[in-house]
N, C-alpha and C positions, 0 to 999 in steps of 0.2 A: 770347714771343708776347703779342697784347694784346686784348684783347675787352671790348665792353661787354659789361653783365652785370645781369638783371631783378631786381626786386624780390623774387620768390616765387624766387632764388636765394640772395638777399639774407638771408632771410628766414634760413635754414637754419643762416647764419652763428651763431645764438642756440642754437644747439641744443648739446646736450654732445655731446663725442665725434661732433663732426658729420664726415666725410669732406671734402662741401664746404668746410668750412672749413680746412683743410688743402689744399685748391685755390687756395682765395683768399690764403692766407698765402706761397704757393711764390714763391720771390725772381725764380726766370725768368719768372715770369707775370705781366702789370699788367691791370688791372679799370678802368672806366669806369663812368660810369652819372649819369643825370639827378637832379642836386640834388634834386627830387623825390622821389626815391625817398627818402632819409633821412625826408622827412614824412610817407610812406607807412609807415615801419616805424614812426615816431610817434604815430600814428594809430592803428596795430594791436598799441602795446606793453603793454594789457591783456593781448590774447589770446596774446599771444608767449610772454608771461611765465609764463600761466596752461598753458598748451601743452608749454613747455620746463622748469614749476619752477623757473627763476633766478628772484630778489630782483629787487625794480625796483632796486636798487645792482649787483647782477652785471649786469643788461641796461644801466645806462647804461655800465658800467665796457666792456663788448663793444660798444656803438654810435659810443664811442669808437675803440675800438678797431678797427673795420669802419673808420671816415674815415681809419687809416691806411695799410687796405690796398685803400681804392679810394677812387678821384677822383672826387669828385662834382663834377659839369661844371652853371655856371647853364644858364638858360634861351636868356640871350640870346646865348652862345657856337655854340647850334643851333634858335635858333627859326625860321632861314629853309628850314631842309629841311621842317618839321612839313606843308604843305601836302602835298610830294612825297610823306611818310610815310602821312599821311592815307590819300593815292589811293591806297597799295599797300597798306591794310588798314584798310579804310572801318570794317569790321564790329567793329572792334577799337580803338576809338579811344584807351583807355590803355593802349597799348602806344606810339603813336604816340613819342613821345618818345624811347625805345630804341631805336627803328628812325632816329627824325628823329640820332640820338646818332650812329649808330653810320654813317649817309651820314656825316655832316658828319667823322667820324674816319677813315672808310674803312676801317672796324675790321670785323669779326662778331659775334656776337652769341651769348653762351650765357643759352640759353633753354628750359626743358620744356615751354612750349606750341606745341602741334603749329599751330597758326595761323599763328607767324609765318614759316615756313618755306613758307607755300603763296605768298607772294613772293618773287620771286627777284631782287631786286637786293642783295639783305645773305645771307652765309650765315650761317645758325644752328646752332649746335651743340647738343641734347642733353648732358647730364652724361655719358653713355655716351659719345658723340662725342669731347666734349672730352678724355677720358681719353685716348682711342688716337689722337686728333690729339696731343699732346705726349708721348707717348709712356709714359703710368701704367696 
């Protein structure tokens, strides 16, 4: 199965003994997600670091590591959904991307913000969700 997959999922990927991350590693599951977001965990790899206890050398050696087990897709391979994404979650604009991602894939979406589930043209799964969708 294949799903894009949010940043604040992303994120978990740093963690020790993360669960998530043993989602993200399973060989029958493939992961998506806006270029972007690697500069989002960039951005927040003080507090990642500071949060989880890894060394800034174990977080690069894992962010590494993350780009092998998910595809970060540019911009320009789905910047023509972003308006359609927009309209379906005005109030939410960075998320837009995930959502614009995951039309232009025809994919789902795992995601724990209860926001992007109150549009209905992408279904999003919960980490709960996705567990008893493939069947863990």
């Amino acid at each position: 199965m294949k799903f894009v997959v949010d940043t604040n999922i992303l994120f978990t990927f740093f963690w020790k003994n993360s669960f998530t991350k043993g989602l993200l590693v399973d060989q029958d599951l493939e992961f998506f997600a806006p270029e972007f977001a690697l500069e989002e965990i960039n951005k927040y790899s003080d507090e990642i670091i500071e949060k989880t206890g890894i060394s800034l050398e174990k977080f690069k050696e894992l962010r590494r590591d993350l780009a092998i087990f998910v595809e970060f897709i540019p911009l320009d391979e789905y910047k023509q959904f972003l308006p359609e994404s927009l309209s379906l979650i005005p109030m939410h604009p960075d998320d837009t991307d995930f959502l614009a991602l995951a039309l232009k894939l025809k994919l789902s979406i795992w995601s724990n913000d209860p926001h992007l589930k109150r549009q209905s043209k992408v279904k999003v799964y919960s980490t709960s969700e996705l567990l008893k969708e493939v069947g863990l």
